[in-house]
N, C-alpha and C positions, 0 to 999 in steps of 0.2 A: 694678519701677518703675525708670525708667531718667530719673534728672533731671539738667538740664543749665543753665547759667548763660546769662540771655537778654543779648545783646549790650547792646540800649539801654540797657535800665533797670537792669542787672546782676541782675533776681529769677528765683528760681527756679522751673522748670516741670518738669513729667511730659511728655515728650514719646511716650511710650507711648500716653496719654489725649488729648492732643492737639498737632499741632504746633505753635499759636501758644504765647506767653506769656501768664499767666493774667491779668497784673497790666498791660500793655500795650501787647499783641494780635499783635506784632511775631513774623513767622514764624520759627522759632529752625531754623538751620542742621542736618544733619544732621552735620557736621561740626564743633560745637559741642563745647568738652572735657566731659567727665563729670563730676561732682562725687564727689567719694572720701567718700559720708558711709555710714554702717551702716545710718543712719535716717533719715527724712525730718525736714527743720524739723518744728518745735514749731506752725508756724501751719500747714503740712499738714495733721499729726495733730489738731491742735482743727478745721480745715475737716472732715475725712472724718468724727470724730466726730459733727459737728452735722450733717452730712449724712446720718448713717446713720438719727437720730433725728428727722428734719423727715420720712425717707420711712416712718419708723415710725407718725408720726402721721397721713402722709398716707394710708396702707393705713388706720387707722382712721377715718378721719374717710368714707371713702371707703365701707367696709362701711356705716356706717351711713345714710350716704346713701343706699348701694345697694338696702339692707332697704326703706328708706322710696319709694324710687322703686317696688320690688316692688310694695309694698302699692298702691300708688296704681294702677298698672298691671292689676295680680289684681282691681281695686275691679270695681262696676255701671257707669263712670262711659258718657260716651259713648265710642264703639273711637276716633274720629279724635284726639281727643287722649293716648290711652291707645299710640295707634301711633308718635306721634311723638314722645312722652318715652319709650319703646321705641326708638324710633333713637339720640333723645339718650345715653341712657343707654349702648348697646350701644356707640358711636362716642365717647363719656367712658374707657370700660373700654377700649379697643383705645388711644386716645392716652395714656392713663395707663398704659398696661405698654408701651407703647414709649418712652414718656419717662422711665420708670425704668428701663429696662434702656439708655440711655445714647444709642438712636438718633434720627437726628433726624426730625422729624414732619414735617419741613418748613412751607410757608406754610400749609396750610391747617389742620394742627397746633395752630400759634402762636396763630392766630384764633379756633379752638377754644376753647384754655383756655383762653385771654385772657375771653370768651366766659362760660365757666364759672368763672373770679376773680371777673368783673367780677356775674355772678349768686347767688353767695357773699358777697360783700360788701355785695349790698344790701338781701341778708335779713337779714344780721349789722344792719346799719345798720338797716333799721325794727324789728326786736329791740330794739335800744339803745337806738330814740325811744321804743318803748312804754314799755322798763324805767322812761327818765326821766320817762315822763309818770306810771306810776305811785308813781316816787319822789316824783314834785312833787306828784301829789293826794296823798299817804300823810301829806306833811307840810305840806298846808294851803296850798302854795306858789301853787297856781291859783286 
């Protein structure tokens, strides 16, 4: 890890990982002095921390989806829809191990998951209207 003090803003970056600054975007010189530390900041280490553990739960959240998309796919249903969440699915698994191994997906990547957030969220969300609607009949509310 080779980090260097970014001109503008004076924070500090990895320039190994990438050559802008993290904190405001400014390309950092390769002629930039080096910082003489042993160890990275303290907000480094809680970043990579909490990063190591959002793709811990992203691999989980991800198998279980995965299973569930299985099933659906293995089902009687009709092949045209069974074909196409077969692509989904296959082209979710190819952009998610390229965007956890750091490369980038480019535009049509982004649109992707963006794509699969935005289909995530809004099963999370009618999930949440049921729960309340059941909370509301459970307590006489409706």
């Amino acid at each position: 890890m080779i980090l260097k003090r970014c001109p503008s803003c004076r924070g500090v970056a990895d320039v190994e990982r990438s050559p802008r600054c993290f904190a405001c975007g400014v390309e950092i010189a390769t002629a930039a002095p080096v910082l003489k530390r042993k160890r990275p900041p303290k907000a480094l280490r809680i970043v990579a921390k909490d990063k190591k553990w959002s793709k811990v739960l992203l691999v989980i959240c991800a198998l279980v989806g995965g299973l569930a998309t299985l099933a659906v796919i293995a089902s009687d249903a009709d092949p045209i829809p069974r074909i196409l969440l077969g692509i989904l699915f296959f082209g979710g698994i190819v952009l998610g191990i390229q965007s956890m191994r750091g490369r980038d997906t480019g535009t049509l990547g982004h649109v992707v998951l963006r794509l699969f957030a935005f289909a995530g969220m809004l099963v999370f969300g009618i999930i949440g209207l049921f729960l309340l609607l059941a909370i509301a009949c459970a307590v006489g509310g409706l």
